[in-house]
Backbone as JSON Lines, residues from 0, in Angstrom:
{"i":0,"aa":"X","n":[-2.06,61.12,-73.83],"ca":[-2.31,59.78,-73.3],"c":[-3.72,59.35,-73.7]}
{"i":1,"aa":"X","n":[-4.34,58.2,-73.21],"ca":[-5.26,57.46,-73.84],"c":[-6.06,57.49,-72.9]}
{"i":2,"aa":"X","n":[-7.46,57.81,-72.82],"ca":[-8.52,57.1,-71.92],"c":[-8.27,56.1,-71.19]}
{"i":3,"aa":"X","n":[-8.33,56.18,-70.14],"ca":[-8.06,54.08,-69.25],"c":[-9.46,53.29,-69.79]}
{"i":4,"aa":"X","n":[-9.12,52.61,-69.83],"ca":[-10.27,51.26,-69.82],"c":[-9.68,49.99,-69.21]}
{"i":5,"aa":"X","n":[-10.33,49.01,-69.11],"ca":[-9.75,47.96,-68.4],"c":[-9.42,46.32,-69.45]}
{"i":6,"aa":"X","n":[-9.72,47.15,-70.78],"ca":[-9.34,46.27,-71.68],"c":[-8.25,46.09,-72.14]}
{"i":7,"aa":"X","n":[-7.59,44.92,-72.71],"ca":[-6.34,44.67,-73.33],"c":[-5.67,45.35,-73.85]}
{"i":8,"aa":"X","n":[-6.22,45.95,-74.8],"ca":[-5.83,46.83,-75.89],"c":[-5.84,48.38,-75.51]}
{"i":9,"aa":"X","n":[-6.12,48.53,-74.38],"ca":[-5.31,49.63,-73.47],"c":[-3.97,49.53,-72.56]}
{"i":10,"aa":"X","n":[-3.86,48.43,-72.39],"ca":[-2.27,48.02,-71.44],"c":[-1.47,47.75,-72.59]}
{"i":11,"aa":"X","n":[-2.16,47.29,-73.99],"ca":[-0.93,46.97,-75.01],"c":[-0.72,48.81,-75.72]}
{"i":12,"aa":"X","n":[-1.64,49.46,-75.59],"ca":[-0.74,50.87,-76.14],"c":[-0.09,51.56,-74.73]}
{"i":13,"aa":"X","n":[-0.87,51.48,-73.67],"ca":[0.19,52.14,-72.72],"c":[1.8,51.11,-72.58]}
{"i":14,"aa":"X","n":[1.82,50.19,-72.68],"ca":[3.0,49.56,-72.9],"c":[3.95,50.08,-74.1]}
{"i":15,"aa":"X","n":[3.38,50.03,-75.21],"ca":[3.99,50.59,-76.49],"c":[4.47,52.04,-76.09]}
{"i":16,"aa":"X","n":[3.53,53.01,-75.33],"ca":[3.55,54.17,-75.14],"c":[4.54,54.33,-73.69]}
{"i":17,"aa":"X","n":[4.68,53.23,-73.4],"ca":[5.96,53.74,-71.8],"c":[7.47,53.97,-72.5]}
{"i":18,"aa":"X","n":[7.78,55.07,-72.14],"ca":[9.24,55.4,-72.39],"c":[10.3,55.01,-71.76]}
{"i":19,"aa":"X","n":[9.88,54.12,-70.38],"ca":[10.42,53.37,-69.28],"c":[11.03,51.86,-69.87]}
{"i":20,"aa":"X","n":[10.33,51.48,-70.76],"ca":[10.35,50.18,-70.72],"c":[11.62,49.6,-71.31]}
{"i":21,"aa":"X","n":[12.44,50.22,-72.06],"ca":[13.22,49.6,-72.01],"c":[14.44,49.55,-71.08]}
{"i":22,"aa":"X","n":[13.99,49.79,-69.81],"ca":[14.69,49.76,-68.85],"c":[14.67,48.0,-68.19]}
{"i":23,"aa":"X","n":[13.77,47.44,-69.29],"ca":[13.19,46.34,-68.31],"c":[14.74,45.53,-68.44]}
{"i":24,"aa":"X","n":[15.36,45.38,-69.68],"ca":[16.5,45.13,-69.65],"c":[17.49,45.02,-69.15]}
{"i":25,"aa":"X","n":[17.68,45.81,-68.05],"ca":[18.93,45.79,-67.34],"c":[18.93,45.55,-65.95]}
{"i":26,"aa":"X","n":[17.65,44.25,-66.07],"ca":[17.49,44.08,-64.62],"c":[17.2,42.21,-65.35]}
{"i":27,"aa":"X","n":[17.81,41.36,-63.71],"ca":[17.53,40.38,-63.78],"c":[16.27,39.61,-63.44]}
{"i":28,"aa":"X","n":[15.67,38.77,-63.9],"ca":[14.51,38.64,-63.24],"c":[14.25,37.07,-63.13]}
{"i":29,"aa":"X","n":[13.7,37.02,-61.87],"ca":[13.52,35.72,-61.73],"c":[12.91,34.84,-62.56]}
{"i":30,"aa":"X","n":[12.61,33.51,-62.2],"ca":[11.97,32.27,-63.69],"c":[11.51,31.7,-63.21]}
{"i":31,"aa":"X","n":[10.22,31.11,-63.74],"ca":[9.99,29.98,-62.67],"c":[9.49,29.42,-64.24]}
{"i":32,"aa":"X","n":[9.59,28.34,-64.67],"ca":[8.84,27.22,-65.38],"c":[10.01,28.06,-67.11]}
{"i":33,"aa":"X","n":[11.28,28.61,-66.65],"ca":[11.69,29.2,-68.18],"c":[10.86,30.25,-68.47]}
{"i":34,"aa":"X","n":[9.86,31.09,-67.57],"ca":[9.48,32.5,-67.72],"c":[9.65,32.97,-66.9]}
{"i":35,"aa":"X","n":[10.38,34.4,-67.5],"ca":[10.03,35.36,-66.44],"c":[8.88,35.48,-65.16]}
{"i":36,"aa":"X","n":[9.27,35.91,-63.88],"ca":[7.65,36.64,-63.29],"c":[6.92,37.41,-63.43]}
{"i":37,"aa":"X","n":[6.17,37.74,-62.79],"ca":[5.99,39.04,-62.68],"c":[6.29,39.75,-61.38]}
{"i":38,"aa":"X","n":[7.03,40.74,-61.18],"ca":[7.65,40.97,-59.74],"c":[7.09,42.53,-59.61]}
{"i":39,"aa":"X","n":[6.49,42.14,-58.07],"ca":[5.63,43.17,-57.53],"c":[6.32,43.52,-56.08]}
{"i":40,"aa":"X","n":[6.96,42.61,-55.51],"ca":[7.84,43.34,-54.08],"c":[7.92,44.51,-53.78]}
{"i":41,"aa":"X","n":[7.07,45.29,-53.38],"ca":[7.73,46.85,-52.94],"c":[8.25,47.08,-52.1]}
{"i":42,"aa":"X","n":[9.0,45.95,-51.17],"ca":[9.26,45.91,-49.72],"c":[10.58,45.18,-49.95]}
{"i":43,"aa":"X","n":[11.61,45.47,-50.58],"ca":[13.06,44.58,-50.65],"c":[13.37,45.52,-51.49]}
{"i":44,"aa":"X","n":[14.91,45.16,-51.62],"ca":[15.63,45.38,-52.51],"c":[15.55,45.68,-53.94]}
{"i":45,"aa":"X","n":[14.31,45.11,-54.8],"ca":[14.41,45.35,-55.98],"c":[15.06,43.77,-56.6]}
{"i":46,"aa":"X","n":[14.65,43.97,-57.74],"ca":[15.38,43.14,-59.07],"c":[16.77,43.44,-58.78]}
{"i":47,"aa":"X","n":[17.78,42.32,-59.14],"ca":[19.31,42.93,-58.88],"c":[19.28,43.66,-60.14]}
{"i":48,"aa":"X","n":[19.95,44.55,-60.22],"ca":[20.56,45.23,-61.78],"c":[21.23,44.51,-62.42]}
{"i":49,"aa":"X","n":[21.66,44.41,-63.75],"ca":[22.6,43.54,-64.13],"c":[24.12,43.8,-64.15]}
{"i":50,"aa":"X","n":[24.12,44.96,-64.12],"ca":[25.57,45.65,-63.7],"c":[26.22,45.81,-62.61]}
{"i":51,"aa":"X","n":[25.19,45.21,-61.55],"ca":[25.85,45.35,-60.24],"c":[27.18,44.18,-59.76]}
{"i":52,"aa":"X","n":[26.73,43.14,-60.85],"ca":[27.82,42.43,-60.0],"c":[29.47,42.32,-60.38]}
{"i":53,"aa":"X","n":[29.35,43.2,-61.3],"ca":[30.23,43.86,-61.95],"c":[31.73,44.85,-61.35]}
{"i":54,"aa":"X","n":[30.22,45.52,-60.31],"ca":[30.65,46.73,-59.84],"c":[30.74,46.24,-58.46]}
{"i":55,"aa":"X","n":[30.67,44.97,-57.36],"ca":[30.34,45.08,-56.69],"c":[32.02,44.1,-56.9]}
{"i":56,"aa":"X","n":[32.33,43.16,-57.56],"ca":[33.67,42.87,-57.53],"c":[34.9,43.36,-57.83]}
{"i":57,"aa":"X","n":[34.11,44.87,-58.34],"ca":[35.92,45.83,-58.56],"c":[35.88,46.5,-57.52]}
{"i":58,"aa":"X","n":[34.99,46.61,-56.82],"ca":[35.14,46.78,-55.37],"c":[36.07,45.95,-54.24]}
{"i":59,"aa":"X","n":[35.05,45.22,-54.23],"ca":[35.6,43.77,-53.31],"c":[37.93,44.15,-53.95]}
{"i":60,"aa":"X","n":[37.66,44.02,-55.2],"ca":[38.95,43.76,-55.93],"c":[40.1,45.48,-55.53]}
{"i":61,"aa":"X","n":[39.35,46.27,-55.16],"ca":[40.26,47.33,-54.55],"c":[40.45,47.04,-53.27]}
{"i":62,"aa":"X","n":[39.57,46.46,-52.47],"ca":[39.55,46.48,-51.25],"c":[40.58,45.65,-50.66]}
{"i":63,"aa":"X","n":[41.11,44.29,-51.46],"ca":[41.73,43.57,-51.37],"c":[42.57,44.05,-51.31]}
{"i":64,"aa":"X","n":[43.07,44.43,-52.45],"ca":[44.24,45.12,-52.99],"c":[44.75,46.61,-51.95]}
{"i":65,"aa":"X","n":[44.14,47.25,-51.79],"ca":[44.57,48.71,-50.93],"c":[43.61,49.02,-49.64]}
{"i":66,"aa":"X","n":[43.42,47.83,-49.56],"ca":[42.31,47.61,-47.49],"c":[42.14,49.47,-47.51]}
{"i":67,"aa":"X","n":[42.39,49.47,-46.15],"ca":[41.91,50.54,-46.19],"c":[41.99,51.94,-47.04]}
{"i":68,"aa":"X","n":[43.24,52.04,-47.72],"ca":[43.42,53.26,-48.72],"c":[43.14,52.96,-50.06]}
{"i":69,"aa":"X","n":[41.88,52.25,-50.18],"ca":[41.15,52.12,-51.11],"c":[39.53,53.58,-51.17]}
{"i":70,"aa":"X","n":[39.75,53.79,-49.89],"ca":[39.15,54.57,-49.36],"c":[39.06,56.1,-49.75]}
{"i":71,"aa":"X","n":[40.55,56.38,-49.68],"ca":[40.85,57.76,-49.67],"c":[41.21,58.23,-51.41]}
């Protein structure tokens, strides 16, 4: 890793250098003005995922379908 400093050109190689980041992708993120935020909440839920709503209506869609022995 790199020395910290508080200059630019230290957040642009630790950025280059996060192995995380392309996680940023699979999350939705709010807009305000047609940009992204920047989202700092540590106290909620999180960014929705983008796959959740996916997963959250083949749910709903068993439940319908087999109420409770959707279960078992």
């Amino acid at each position: 890793m790199f020395a910290f400093t508080t200059d630019r050109s230290y957040a642009q190689q630790a950025d280059a250098a996060d192995i995380l980041a392309g996680f940023k992708k699979e999350f939705h993120f709010p807009k305000k003005n047609d940009q992204d935020v920047i989202y700092f909440c540590g106290n909620s839920l999180g960014l929705q995922p983008r796959l959740v709503q996916s997963a959250i209506e083949t749910e709903l869609t068993t439940w319908r379908g087999l109420a409770v022995g959707g279960y078992f």
